[in-house]
TILUM-916182 format. One line per 5 residues: number of its first residue (from 1); their letters; for each residue x, y, z of N, C-alpha, C. Coordinates in pm, 1 decimal. Atoms other than C-alpha are relative to their C-alpha. Example, Ala and Ser with C-alpha at 12.3 -4.5 7.8 and 13.67 -1.06 7.14 Angstrom:
! TILUM-916182
1) AS) 89.0/-119.0/0.0/1230.0/-450.0/780.0/90.0/120.0/0.0 ~ -82.0/-119.0/-6.0/1367.0/-106.0/714.0/-77.0/109.0/73.0
This chain:
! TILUM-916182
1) XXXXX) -14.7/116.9/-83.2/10103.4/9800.5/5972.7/19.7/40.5/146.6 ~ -48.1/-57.2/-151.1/10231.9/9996.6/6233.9/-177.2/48.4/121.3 ~ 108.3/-31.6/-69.4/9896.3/10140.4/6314.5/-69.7/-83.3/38.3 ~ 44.2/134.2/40.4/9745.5/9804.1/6241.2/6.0/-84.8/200.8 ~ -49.6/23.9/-124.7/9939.7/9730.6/6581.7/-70.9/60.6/104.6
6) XXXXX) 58.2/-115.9/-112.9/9845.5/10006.0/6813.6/-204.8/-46.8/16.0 ~ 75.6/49.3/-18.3/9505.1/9900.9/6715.8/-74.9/-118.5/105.8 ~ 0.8/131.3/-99.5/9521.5/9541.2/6817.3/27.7/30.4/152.7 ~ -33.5/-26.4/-170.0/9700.9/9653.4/7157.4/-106.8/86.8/88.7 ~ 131.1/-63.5/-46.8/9388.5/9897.2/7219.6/-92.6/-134.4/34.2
11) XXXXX) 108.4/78.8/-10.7/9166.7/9631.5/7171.6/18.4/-145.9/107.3 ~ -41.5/102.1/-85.9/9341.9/9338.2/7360.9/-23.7/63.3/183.6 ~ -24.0/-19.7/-77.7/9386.2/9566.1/7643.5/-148.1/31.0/88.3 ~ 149.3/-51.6/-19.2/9023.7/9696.2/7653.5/-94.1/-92.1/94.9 ~ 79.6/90.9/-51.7/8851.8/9383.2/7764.6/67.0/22.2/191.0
16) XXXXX) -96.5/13.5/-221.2/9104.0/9403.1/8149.5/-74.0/173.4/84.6 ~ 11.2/-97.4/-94.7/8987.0/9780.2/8214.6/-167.4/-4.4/25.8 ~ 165.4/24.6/-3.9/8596.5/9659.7/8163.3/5.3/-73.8/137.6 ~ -0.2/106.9/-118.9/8668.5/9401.1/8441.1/22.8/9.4/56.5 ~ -80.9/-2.0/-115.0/8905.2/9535.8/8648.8/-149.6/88.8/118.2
21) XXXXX) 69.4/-30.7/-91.3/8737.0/9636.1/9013.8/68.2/99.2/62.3 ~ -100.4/-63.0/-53.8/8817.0/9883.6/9174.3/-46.0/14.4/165.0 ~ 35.1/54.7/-77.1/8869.3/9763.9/9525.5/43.8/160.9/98.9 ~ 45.8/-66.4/-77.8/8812.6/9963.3/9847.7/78.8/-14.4/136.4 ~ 5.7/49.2/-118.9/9013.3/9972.0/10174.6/-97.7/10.3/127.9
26) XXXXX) 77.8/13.6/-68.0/8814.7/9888.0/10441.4/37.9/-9.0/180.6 ~ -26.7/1.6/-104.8/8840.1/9951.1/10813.8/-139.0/36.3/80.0 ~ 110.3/-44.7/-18.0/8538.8/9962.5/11044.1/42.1/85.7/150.0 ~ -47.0/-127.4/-130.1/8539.8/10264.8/11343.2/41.4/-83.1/111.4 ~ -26.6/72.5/-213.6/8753.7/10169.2/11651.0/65.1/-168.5/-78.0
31) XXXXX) -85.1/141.5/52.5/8920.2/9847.2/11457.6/149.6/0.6/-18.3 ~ -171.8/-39.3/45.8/9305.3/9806.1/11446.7/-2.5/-61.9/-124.7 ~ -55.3/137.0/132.4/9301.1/9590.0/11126.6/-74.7/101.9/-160.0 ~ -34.4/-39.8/141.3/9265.2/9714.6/10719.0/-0.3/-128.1/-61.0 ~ 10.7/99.1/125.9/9173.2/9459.6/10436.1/-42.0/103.2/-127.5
36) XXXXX) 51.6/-45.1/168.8/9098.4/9563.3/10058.6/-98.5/-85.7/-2.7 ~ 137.0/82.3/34.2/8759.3/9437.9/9933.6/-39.6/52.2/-125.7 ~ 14.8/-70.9/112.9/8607.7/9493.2/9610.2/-121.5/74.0/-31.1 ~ 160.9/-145.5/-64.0/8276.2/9691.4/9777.1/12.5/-13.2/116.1 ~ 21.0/28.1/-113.1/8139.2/9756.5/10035.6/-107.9/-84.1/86.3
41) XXXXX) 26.9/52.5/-80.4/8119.9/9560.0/10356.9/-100.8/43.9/67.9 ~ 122.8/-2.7/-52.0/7780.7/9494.7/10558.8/73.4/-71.3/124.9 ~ -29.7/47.3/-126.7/7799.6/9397.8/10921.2/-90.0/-78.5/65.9 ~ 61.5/104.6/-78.4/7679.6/9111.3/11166.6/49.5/-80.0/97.0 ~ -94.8/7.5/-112.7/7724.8/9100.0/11526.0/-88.3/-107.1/84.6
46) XXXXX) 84.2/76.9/-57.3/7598.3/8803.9/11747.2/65.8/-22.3/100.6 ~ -51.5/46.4/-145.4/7634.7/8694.2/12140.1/-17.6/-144.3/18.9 ~ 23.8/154.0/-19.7/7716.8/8353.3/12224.5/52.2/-56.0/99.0 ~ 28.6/41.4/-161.9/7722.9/8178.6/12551.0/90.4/-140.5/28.6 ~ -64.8/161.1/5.7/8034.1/7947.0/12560.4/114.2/-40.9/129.6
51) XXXXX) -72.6/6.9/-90.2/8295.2/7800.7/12790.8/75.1/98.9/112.9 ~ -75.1/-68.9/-27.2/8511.4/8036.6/12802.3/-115.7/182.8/53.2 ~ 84.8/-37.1/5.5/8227.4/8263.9/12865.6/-111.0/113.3/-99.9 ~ 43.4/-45.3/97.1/8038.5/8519.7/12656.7/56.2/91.4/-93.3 ~ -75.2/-40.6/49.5/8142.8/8619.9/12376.3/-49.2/57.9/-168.2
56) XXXXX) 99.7/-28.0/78.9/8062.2/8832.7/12084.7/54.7/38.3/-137.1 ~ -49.1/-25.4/164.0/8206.6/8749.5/11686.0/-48.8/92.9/-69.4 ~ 62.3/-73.6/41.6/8182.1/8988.0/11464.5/33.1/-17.4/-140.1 ~ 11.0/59.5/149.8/8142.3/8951.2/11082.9/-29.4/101.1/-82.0 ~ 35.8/-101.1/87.9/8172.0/9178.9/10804.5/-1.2/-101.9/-154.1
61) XXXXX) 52.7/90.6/98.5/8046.3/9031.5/10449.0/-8.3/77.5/-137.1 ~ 47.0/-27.9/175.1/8074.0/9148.3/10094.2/-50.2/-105.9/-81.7 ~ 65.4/114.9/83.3/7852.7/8961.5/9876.1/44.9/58.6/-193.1 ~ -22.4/-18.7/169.9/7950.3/8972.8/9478.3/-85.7/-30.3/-42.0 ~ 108.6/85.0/105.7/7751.2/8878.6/9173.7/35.4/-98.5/-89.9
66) XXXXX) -14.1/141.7/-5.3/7747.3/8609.3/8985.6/105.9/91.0/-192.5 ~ -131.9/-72.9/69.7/7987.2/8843.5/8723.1/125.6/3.7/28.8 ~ -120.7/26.6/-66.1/8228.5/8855.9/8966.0/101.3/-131.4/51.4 ~ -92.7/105.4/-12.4/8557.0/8652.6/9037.1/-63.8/-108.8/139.9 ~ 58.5/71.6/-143.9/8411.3/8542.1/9415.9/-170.0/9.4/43.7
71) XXXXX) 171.0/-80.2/-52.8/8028.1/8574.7/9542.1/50.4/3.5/167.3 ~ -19.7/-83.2/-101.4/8160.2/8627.2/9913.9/130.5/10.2/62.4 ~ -87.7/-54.5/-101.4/8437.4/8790.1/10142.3/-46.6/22.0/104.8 ~ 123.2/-16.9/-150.9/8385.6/8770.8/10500.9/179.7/11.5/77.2 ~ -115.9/-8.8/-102.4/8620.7/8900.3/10780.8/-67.8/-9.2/145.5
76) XXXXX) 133.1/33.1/-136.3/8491.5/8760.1/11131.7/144.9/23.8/84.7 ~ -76.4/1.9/-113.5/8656.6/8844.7/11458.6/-22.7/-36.7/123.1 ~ 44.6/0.9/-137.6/8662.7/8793.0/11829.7/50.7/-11.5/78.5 ~ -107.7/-58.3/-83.6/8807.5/8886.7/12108.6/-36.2/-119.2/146.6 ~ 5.3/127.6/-65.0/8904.5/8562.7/12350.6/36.6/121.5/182.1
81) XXXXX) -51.3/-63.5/-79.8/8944.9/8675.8/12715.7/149.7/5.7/38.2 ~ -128.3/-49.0/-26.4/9243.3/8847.0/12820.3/115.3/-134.2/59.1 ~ -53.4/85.6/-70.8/9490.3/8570.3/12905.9/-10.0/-136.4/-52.4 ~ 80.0/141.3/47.9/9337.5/8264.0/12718.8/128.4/-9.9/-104.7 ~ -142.9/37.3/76.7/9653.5/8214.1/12444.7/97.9/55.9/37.0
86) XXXXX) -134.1/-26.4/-34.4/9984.1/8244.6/12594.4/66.3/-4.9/-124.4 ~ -88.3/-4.0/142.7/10236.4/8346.1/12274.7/28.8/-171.0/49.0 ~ -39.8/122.1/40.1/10416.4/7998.2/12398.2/-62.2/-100.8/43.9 ~ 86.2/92.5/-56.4/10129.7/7797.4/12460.7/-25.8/-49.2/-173.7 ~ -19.3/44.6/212.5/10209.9/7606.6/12050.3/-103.9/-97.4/-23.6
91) XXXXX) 146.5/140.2/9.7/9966.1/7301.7/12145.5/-102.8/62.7/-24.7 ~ 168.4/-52.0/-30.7/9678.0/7495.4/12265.9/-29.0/78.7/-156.1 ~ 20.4/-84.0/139.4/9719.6/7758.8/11935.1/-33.7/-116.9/-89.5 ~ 15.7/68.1/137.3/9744.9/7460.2/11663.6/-101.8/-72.2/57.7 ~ 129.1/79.6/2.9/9463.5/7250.8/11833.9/-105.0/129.6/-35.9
96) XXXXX) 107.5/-57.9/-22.8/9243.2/7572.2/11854.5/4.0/54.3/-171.8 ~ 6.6/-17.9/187.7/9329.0/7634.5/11438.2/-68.0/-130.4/-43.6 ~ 11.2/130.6/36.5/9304.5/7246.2/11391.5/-200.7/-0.1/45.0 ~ 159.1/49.6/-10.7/8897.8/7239.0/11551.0/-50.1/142.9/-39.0 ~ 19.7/-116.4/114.0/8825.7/7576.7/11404.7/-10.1/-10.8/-163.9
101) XXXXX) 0.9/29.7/148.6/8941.6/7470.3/11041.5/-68.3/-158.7/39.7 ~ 129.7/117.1/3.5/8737.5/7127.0/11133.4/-109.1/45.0/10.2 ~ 92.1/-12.8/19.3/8473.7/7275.7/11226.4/-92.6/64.1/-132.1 ~ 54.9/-44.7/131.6/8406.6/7515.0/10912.2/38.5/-88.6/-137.3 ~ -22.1/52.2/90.7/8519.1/7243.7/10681.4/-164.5/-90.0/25.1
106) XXXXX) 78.4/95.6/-116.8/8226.0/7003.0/10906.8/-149.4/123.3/-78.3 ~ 99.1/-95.9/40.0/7967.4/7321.7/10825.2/-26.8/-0.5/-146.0 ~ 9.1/14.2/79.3/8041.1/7309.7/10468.9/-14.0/-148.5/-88.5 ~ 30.9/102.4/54.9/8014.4/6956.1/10431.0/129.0/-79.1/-112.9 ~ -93.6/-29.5/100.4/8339.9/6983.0/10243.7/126.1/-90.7/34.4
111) XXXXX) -200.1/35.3/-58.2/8732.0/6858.1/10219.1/75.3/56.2/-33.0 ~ -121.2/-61.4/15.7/9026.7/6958.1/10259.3/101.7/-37.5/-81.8 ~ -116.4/6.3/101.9/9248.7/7057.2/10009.7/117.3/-29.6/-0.6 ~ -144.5/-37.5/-38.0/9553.7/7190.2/10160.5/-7.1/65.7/110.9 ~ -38.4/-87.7/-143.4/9676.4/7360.1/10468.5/149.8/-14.1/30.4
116) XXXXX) -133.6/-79.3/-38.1/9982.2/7572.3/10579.8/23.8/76.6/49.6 ~ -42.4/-135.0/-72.5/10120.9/7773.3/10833.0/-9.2/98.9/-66.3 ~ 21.0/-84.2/97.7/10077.7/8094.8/10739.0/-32.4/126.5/131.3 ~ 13.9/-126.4/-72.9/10171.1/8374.4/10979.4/17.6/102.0/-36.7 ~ 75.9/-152.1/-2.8/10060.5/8739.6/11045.6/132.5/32.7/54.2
121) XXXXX) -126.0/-66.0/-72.7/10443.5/8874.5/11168.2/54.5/-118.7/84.6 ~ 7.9/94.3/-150.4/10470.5/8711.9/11509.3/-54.2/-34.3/33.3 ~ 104.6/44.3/-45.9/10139.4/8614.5/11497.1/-26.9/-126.7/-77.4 ~ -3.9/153.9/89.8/10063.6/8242.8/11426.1/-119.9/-1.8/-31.3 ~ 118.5/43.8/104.6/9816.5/8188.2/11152.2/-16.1/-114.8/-96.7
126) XXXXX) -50.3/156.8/39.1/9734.2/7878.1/10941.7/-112.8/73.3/-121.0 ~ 80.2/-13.6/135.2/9592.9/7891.4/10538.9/-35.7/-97.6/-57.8 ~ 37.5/183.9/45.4/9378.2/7600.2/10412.0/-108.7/53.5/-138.9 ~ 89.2/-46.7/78.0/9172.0/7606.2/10125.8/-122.1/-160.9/-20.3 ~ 138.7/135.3/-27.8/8811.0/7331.1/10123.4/-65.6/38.2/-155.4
131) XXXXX) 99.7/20.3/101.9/8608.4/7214.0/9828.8/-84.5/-40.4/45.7 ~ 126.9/20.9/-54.4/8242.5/7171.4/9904.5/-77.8/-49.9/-136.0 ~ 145.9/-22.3/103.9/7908.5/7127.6/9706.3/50.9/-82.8/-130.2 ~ 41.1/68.9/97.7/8010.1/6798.8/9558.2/173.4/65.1/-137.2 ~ -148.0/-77.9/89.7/8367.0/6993.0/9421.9/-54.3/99.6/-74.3
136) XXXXX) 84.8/-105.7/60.0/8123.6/7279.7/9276.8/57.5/127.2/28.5 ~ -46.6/-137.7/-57.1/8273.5/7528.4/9501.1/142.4/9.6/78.1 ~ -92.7/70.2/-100.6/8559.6/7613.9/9733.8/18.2/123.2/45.9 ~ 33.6/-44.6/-85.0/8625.4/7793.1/10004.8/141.1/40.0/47.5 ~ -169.9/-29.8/-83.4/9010.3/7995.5/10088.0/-28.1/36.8/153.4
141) XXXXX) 12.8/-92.3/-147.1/9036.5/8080.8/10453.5/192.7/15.9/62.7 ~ -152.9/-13.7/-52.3/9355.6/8239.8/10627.4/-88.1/50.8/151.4 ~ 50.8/-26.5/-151.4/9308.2/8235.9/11045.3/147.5/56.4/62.9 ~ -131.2/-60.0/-106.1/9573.2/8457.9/11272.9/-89.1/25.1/94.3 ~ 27.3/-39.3/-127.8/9550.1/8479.2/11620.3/83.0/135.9/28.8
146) XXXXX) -103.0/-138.0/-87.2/9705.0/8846.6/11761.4/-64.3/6.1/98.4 ~ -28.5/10.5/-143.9/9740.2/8803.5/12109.8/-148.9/-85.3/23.2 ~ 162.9/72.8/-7.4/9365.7/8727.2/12247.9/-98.0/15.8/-111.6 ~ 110.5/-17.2/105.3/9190.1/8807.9/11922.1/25.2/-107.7/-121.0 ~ -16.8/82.2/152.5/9140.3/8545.6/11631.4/-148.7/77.3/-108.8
151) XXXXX) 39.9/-65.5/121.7/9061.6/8674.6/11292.5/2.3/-143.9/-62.3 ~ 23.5/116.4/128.3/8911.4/8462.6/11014.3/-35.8/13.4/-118.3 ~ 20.6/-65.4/52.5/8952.7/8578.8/10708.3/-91.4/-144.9/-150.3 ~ 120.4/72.6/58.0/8690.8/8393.2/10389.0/-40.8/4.1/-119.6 ~ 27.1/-42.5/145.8/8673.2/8389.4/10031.4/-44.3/-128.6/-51.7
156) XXXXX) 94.0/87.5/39.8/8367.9/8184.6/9848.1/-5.6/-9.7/-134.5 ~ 7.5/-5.0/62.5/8398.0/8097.1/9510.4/-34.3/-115.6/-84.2 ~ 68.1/112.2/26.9/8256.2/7854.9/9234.7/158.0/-51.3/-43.7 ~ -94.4/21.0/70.2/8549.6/7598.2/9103.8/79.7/13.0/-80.7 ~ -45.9/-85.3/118.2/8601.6/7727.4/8778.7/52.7/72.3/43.1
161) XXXXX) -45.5/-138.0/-38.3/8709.4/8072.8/8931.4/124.8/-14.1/119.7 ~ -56.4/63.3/-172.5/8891.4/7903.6/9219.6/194.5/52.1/39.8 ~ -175.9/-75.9/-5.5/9259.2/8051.2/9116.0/-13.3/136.8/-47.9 ~ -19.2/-160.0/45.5/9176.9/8390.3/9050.7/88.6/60.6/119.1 ~ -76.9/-6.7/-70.5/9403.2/8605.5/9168.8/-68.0/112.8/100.3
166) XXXXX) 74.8/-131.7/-112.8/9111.9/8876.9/9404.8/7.1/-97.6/125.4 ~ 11.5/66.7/-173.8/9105.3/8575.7/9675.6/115.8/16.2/73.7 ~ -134.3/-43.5/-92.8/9488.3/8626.2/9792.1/37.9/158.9/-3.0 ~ -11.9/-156.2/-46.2/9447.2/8980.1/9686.1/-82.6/27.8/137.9 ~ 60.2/-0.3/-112.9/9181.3/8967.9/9988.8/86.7/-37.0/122.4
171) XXXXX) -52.7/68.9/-120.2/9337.7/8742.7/10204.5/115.6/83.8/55.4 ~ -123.6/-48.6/-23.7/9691.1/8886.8/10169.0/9.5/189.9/24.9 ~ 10.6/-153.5/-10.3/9592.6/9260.6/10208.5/-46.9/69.4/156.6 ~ 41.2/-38.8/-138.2/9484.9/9214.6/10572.1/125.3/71.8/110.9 ~ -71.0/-81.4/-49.7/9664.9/9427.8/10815.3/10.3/93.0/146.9
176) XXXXX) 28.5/-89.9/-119.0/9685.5/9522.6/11176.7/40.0/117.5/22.1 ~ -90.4/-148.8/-25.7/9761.1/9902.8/11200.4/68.1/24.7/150.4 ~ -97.2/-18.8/-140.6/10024.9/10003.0/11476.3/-101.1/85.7/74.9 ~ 32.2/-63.9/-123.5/9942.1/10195.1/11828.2/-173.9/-12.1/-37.3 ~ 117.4/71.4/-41.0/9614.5/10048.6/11796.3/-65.3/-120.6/62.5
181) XXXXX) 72.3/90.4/-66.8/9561.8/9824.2/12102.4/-116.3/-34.3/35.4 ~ 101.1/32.6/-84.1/9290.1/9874.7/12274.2/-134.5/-95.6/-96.3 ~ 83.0/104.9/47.4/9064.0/9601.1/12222.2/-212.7/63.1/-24.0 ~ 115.6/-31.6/3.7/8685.7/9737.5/12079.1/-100.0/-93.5/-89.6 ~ 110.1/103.6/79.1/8367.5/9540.0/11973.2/-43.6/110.9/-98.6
């Protein structure tokens, strides 16, 4: 009986090490920041011509398969000019989260679930999560501003899958490394 046991516990356990991923930290050259991902990230850099004047996001993208818990992770950045968010400027920060999370809710066609503060240290960040595609899909995002740079971090998944636990392993694994100021595209 005893063995009988050991058996069963082989076999129960078997199915978690088939599945498990084995995720990757990720940092790209000249970046202060560190996320976990569960491959690897592809890159996509574009210039865009706005108020504040030009300015150039940058987007890294793991795509999954349709095996996996999520089909994408996306970490987008961009560096606001020097001076543009004062730490106690609280309006300007929550409007510029507030038409940010409108606008990518607005892109996806989608609504909003939930949303909650959700800061990076001393850095004010906000966590919302959107259903799209008809409630088919949904969409986590966590946004921190550190100092002039806003980060937007992006996890895509179908409903069913929608509480697994790799999207806050993503989200929550992000990480600015110390004595790394200087600001690089």
């Amino acid at each position: 009986m005893k063995r009988l046991g050991y058996v069963f516990l082989v076999f129960m356990t078997f199915p978690i090490y088939i599945s498990a991923q084995d995720w990757v930290k990720f940092s790209p050259p000249g970046q202060p920041f560190e996320i976990l991902c569960p491959g690897q990230m592809k890159n996509a850099e574009k210039k865009l011509l706005t108020e504040v004047g030009e300015m150039h996001p940058v987007t890294w993208v793991y795509q999954g398969n349709e095996n996996e818990s999520n089909y994408i992770y996306s970490i987008s950045y961009v560096d606001y000019p020097e001076g543009t968010f004062h730490a106690d400027s609280i309006e300007l920060i929550d409007e510029f989260f507030k038409v940010s999370m409108d606008s990518h809710i607005k892109d996806l066609h989608g609504e909003l679930v939930y949303t909650t503060p959700d800061n990076y240290y001393s850095y004010p960040g906000l966590l919302y999560r959107v259903s799209y595609n008809k409630n088919k899909a949904v969409a986590k995002s966590r946004m921190i501003l550190a100092g002039d740079r806003f980060y937007a971090l992006q996890v895509y998944t179908i409903s069913e899958k929608s509480l697994n636990q790799d999207i806050d392993k993503f989200l929550n694994s992000f990480e600015i490394k110390k004595n790394k100021t200087k600001r690089k595209r």
